[in-house]
N, CA, C and O atoms as a Maestro MAE file, in Angstrom:
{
 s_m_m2io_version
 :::
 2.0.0
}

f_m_ct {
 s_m_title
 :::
 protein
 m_atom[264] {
  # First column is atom index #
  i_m_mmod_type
  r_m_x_coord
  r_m_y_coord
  r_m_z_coord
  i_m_residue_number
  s_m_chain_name
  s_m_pdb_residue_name
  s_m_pdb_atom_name
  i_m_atomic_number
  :::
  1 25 0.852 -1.167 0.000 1 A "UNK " " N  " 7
  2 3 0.000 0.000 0.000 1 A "UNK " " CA " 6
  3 2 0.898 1.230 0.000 1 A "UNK " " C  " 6
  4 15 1.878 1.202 0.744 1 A "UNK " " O  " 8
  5 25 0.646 2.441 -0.845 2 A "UNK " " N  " 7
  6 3 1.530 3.482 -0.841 2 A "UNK " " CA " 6
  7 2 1.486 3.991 0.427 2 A "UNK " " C  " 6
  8 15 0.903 3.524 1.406 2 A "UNK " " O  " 8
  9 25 2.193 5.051 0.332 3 A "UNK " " N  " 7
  10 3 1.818 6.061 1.669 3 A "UNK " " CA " 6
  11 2 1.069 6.898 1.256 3 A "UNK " " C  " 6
  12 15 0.544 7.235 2.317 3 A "UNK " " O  " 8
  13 25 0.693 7.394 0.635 4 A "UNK " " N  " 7
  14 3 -0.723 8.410 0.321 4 A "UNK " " CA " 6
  15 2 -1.709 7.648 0.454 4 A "UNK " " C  " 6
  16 15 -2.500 8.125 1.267 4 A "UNK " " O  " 8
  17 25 -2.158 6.323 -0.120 5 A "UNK " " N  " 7
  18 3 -3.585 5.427 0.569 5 A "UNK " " CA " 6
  19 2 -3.614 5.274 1.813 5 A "UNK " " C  " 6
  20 15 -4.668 5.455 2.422 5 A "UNK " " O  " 8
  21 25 -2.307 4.859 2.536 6 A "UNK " " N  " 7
  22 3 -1.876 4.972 4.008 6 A "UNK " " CA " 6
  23 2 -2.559 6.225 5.090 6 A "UNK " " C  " 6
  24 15 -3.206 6.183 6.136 6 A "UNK " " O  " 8
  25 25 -2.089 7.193 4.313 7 A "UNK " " N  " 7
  26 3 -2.797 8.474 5.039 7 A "UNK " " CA " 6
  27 2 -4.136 8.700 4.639 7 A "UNK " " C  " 6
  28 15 -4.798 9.291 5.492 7 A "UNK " " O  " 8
  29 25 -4.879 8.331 3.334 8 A "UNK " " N  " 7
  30 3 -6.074 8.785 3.169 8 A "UNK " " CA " 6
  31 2 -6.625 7.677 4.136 8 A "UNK " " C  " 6
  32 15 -7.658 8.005 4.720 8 A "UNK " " O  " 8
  33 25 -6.315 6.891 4.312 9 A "UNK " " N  " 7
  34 3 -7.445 5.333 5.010 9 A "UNK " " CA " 6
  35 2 -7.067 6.017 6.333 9 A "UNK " " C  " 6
  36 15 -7.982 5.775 7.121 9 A "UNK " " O  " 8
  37 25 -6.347 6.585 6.780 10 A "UNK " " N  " 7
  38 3 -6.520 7.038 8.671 10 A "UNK " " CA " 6
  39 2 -7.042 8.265 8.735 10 A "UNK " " C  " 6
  40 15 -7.705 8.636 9.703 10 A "UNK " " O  " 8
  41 25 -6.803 8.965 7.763 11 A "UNK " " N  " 7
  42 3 -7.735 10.382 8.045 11 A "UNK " " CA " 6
  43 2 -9.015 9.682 7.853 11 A "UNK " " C  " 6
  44 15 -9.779 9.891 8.795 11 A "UNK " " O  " 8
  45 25 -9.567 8.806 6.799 12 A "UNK " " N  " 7
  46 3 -11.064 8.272 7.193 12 A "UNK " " CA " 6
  47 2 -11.240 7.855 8.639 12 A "UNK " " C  " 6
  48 15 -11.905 8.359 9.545 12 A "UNK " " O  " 8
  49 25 -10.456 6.796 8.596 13 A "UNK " " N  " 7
  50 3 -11.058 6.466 9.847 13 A "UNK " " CA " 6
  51 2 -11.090 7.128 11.270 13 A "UNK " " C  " 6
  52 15 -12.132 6.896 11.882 13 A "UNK " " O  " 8
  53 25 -9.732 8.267 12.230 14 A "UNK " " N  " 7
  54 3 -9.786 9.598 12.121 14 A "UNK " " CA " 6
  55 2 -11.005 9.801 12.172 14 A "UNK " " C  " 6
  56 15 -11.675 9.599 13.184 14 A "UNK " " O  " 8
  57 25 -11.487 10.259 11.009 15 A "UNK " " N  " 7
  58 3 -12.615 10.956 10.958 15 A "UNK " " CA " 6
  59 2 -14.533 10.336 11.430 15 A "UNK " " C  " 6
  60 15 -15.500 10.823 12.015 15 A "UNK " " O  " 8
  61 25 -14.256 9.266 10.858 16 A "UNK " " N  " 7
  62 3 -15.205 8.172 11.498 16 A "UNK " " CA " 6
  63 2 -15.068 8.231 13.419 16 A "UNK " " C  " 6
  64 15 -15.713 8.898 14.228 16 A "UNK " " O  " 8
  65 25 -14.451 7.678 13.532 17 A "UNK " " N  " 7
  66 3 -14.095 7.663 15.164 17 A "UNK " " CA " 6
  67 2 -14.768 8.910 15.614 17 A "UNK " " C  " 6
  68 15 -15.820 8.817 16.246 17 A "UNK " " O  " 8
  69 25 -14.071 10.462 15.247 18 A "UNK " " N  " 7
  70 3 -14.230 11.360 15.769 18 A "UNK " " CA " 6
  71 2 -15.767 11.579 16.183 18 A "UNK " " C  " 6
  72 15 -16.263 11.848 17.277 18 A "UNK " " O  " 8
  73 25 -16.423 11.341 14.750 19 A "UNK " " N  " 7
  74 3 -18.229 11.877 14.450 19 A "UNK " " CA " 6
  75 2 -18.559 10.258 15.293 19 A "UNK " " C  " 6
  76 15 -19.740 10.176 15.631 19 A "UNK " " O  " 8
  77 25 -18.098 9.588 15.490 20 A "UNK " " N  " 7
  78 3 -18.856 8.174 16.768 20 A "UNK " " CA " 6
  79 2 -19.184 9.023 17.985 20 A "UNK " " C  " 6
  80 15 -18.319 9.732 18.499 20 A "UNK " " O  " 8
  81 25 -20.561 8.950 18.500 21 A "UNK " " N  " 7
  82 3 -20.907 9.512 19.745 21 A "UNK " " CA " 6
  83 2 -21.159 8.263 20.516 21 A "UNK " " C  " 6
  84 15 -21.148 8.429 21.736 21 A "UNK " " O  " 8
  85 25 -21.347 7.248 20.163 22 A "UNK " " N  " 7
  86 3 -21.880 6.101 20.979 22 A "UNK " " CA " 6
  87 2 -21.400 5.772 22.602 22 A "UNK " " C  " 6
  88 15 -22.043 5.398 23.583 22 A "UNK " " O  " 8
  89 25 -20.187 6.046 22.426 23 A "UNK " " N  " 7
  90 3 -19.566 5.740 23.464 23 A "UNK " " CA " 6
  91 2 -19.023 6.955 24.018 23 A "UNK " " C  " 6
  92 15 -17.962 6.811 24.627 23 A "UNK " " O  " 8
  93 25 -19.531 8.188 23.945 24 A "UNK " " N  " 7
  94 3 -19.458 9.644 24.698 24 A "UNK " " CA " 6
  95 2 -19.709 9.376 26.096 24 A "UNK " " C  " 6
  96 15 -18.871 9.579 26.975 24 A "UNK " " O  " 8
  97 25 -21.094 8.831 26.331 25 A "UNK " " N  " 7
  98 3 -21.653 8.670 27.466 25 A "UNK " " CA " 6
  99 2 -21.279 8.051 28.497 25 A "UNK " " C  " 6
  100 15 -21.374 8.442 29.660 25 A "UNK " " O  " 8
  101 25 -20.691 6.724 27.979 26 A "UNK " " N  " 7
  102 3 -19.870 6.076 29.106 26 A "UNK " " CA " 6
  103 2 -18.587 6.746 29.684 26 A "UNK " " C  " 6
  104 15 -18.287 7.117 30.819 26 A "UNK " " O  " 8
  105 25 -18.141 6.759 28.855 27 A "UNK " " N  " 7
  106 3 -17.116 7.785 28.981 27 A "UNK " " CA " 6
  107 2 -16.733 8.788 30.005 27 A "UNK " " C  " 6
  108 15 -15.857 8.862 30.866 27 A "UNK " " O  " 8
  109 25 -18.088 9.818 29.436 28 A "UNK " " N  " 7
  110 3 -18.071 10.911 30.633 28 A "UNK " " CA " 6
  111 2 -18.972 10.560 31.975 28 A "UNK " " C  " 6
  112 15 -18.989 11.291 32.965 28 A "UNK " " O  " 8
  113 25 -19.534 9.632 31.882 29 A "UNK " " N  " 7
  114 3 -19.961 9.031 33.498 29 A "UNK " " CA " 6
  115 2 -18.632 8.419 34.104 29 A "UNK " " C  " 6
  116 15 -18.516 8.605 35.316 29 A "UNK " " O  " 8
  117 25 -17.528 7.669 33.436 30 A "UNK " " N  " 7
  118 3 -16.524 7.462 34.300 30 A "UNK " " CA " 6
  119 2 -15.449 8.361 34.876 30 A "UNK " " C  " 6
  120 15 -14.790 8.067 35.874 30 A "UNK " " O  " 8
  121 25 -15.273 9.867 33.937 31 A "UNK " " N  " 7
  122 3 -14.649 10.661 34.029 31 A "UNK " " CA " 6
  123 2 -15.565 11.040 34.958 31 A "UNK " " C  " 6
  124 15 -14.895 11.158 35.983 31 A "UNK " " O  " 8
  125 25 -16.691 11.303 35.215 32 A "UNK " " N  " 7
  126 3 -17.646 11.931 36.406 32 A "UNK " " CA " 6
  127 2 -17.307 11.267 37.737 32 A "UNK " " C  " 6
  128 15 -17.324 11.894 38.796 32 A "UNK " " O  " 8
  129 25 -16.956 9.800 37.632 33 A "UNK " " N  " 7
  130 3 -16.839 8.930 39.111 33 A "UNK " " CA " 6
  131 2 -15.748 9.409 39.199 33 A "UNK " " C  " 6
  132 15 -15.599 10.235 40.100 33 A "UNK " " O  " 8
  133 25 -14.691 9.123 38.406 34 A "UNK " " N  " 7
  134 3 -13.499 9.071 39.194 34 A "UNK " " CA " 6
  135 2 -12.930 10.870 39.563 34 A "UNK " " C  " 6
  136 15 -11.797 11.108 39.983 34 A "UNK " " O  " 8
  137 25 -13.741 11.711 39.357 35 A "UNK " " N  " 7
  138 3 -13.499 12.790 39.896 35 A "UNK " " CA " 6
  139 2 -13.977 13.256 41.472 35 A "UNK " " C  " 6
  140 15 -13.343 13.973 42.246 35 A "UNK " " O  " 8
  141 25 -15.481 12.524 41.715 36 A "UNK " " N  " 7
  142 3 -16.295 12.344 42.496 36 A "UNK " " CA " 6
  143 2 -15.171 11.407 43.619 36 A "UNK " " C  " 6
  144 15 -15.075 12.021 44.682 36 A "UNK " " O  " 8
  145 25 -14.559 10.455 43.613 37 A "UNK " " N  " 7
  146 3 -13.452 9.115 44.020 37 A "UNK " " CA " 6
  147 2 -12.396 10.701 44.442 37 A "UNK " " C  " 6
  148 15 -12.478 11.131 45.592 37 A "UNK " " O  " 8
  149 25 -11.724 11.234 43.689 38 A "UNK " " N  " 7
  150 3 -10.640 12.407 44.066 38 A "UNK " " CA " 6
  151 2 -11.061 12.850 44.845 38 A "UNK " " C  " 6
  152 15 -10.486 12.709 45.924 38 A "UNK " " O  " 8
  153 25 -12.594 13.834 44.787 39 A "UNK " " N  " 7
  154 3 -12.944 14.765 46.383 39 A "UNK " " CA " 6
  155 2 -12.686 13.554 47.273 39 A "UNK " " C  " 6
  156 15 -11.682 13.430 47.975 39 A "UNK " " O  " 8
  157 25 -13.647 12.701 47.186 40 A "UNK " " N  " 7
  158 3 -14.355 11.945 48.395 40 A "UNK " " CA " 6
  159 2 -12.521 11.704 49.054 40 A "UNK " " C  " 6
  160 15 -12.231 12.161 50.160 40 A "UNK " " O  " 8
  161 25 -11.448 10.943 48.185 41 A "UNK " " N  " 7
  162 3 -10.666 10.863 48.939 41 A "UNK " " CA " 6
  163 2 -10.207 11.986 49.585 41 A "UNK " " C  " 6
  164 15 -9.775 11.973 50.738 41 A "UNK " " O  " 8
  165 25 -10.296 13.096 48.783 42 A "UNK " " N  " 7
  166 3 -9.405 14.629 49.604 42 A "UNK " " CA " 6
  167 2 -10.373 14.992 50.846 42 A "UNK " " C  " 6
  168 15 -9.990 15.671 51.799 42 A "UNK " " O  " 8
  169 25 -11.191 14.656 50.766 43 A "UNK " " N  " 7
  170 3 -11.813 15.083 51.691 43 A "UNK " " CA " 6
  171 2 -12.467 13.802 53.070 43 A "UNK " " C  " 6
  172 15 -13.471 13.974 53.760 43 A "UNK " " O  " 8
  173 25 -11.567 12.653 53.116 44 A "UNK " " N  " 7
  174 3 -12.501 11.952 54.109 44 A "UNK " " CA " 6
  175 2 -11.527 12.384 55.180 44 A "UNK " " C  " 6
  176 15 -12.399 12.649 56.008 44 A "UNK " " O  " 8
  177 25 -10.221 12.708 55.916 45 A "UNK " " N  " 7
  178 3 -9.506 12.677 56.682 45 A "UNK " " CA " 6
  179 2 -10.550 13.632 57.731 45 A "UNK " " C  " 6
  180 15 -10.962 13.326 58.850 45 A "UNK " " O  " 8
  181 25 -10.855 15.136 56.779 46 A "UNK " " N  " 7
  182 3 -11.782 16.281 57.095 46 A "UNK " " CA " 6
  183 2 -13.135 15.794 58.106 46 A "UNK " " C  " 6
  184 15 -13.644 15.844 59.226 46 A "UNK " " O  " 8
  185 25 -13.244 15.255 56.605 47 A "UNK " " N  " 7
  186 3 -14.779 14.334 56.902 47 A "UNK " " CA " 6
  187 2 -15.018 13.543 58.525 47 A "UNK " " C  " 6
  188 15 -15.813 13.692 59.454 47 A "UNK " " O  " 8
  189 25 -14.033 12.792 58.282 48 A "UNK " " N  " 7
  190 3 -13.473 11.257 59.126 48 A "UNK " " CA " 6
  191 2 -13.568 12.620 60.800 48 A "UNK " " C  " 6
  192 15 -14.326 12.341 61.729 48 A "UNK " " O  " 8
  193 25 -13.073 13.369 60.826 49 A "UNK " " N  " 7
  194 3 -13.026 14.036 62.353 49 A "UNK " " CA " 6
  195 2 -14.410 14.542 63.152 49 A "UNK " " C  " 6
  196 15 -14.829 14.538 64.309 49 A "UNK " " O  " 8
  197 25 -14.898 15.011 61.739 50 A "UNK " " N  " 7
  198 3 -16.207 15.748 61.797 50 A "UNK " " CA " 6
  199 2 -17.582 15.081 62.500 50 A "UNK " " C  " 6
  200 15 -18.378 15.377 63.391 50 A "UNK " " O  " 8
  201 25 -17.316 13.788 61.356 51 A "UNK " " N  " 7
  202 3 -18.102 12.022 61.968 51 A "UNK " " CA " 6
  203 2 -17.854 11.813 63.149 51 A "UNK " " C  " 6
  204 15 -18.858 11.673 63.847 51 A "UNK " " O  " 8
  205 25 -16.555 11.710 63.828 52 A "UNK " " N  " 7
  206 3 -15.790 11.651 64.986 52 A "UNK " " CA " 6
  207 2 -16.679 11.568 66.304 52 A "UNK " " C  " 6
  208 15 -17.009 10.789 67.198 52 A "UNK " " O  " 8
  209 25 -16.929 13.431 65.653 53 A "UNK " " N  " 7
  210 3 -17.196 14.267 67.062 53 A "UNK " " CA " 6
  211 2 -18.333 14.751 66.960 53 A "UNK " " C  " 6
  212 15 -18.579 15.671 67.740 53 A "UNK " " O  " 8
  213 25 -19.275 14.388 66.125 54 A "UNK " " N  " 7
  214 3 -20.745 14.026 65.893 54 A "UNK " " CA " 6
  215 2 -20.954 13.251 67.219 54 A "UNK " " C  " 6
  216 15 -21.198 13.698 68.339 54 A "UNK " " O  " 8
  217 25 -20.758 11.684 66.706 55 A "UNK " " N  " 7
  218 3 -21.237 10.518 67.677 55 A "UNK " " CA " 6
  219 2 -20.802 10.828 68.997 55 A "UNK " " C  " 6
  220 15 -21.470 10.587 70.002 55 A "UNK " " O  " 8
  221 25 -19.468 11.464 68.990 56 A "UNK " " N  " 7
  222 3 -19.086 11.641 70.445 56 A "UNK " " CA " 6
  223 2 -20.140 12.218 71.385 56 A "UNK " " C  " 6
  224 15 -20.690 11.619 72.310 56 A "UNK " " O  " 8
  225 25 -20.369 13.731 70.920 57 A "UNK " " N  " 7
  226 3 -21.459 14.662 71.351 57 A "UNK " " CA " 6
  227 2 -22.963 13.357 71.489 57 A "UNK " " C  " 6
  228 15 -23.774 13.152 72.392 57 A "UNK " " O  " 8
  229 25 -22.841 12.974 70.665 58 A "UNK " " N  " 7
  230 3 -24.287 11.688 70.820 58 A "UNK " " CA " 6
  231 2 -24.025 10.654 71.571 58 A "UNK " " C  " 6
  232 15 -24.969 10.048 72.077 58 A "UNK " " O  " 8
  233 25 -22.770 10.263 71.787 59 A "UNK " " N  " 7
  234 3 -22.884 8.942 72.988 59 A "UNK " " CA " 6
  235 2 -23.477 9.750 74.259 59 A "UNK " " C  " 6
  236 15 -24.462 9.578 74.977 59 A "UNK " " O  " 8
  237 25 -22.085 11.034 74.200 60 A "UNK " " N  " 7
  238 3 -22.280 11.899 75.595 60 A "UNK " " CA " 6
  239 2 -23.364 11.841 76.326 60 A "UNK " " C  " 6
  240 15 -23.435 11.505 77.508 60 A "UNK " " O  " 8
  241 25 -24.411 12.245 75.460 61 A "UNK " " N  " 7
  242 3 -25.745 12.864 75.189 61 A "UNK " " CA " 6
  243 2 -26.843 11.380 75.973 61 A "UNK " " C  " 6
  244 15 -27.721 11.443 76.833 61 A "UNK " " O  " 8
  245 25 -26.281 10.170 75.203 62 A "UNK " " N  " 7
  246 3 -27.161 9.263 75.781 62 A "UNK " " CA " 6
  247 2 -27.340 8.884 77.352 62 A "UNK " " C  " 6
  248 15 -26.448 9.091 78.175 62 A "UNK " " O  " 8
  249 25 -28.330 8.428 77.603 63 A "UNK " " N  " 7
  250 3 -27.886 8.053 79.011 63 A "UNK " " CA " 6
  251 2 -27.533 7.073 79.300 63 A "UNK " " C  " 6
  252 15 -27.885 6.125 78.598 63 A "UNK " " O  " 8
  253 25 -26.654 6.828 80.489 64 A "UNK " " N  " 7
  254 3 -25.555 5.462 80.419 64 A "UNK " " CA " 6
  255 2 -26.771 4.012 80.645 64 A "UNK " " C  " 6
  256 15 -27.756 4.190 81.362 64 A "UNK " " O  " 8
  257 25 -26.615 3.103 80.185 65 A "UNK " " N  " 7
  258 3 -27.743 1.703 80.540 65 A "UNK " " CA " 6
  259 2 -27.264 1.404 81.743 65 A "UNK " " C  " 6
  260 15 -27.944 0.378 81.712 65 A "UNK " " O  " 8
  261 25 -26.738 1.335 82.767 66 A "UNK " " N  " 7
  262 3 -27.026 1.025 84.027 66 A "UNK " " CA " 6
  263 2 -27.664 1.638 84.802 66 A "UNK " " C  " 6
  264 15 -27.836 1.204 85.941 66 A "UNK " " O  " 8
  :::
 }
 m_bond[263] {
  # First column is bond index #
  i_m_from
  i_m_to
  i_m_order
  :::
  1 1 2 1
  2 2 3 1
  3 3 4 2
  4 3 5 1
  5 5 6 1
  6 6 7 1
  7 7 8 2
  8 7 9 1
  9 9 10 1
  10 10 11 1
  11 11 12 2
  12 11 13 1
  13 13 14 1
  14 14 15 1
  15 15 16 2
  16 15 17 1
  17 17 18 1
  18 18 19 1
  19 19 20 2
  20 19 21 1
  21 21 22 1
  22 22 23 1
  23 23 24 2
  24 23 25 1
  25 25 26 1
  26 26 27 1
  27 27 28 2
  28 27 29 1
  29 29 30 1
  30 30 31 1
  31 31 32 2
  32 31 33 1
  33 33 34 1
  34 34 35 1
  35 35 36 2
  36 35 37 1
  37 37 38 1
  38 38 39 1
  39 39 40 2
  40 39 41 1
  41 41 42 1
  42 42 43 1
  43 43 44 2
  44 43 45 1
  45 45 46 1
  46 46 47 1
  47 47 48 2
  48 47 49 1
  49 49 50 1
  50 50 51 1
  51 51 52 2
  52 51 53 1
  53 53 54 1
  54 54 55 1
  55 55 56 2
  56 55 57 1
  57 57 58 1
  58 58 59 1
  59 59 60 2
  60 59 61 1
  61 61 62 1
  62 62 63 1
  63 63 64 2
  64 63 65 1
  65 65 66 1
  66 66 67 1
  67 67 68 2
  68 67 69 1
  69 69 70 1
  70 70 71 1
  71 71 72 2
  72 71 73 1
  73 73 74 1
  74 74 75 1
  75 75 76 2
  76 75 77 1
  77 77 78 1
  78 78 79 1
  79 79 80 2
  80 79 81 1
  81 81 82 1
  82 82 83 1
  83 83 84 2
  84 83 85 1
  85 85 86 1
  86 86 87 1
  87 87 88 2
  88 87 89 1
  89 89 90 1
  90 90 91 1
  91 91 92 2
  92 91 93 1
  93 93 94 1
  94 94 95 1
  95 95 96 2
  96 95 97 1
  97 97 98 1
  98 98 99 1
  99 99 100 2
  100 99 101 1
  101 101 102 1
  102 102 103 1
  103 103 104 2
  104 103 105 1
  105 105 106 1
  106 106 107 1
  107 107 108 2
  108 107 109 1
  109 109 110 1
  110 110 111 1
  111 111 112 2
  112 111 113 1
  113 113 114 1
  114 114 115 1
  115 115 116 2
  116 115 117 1
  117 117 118 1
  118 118 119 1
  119 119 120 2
  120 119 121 1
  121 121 122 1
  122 122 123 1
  123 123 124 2
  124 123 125 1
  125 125 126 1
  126 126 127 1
  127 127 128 2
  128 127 129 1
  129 129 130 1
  130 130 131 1
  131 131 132 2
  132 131 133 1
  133 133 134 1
  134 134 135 1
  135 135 136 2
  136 135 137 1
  137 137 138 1
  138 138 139 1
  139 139 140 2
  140 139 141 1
  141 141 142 1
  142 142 143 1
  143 143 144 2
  144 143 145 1
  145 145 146 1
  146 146 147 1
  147 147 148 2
  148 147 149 1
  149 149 150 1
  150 150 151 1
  151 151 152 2
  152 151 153 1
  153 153 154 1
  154 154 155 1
  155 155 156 2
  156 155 157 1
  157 157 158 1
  158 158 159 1
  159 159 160 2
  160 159 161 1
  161 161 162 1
  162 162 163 1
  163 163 164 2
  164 163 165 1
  165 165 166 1
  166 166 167 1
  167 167 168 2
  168 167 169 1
  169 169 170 1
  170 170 171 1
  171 171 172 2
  172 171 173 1
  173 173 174 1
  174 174 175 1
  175 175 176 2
  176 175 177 1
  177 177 178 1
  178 178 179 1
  179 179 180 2
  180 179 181 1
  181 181 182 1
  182 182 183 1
  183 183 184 2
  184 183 185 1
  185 185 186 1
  186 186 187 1
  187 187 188 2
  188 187 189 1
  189 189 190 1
  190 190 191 1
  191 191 192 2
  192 191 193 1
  193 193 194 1
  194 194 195 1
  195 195 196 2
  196 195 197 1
  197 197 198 1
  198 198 199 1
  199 199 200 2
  200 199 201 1
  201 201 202 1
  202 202 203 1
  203 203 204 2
  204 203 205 1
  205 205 206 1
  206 206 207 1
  207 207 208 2
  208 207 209 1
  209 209 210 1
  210 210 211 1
  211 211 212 2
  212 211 213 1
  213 213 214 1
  214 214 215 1
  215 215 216 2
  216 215 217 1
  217 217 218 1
  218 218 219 1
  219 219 220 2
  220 219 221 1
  221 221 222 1
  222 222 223 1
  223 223 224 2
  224 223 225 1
  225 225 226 1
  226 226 227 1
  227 227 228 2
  228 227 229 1
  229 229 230 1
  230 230 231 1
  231 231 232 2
  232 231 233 1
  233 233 234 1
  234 234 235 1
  235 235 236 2
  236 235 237 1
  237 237 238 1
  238 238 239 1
  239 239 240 2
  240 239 241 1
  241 241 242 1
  242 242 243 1
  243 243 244 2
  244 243 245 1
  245 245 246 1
  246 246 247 1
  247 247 248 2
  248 247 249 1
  249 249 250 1
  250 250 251 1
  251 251 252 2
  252 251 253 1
  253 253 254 1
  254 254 255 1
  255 255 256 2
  256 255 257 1
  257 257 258 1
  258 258 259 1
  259 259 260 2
  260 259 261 1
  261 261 262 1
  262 262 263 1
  263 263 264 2
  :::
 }
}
């Protein structure tokens, strides 16, 4: 195969691929999780103290069973 059929057959296809939407969607729902996965990790240490001293204030709060 020359190299000019070479390049016309990948700019088709190239171009095919590009105009494919089919698989947009999945796509950007996984790019959506795993951004969602980044906060959640940057933020559980925050999180994790906050939870902490919630329950604490709520054990406090209960009255002891004996």
């Amino acid at each position: 195969m020359s190299f000019m059929k070479l390049m016309v057959n990948a700019q088709i296809r190239i171009s095919k691929f590009m105009r494919d939407k089919e698989g947009a969607s999945g796509i950007e729902y996984a790019i959506i999780a795993a951004m969602v996965a980044v906060i959640i990790i940057g933020f559980s240490s925050s999180i994790q103290g906050g939870i902490t001293a919630i329950f604490t204030k709520i054990q406090a709060a209960l009255p002891s069973g004996s």
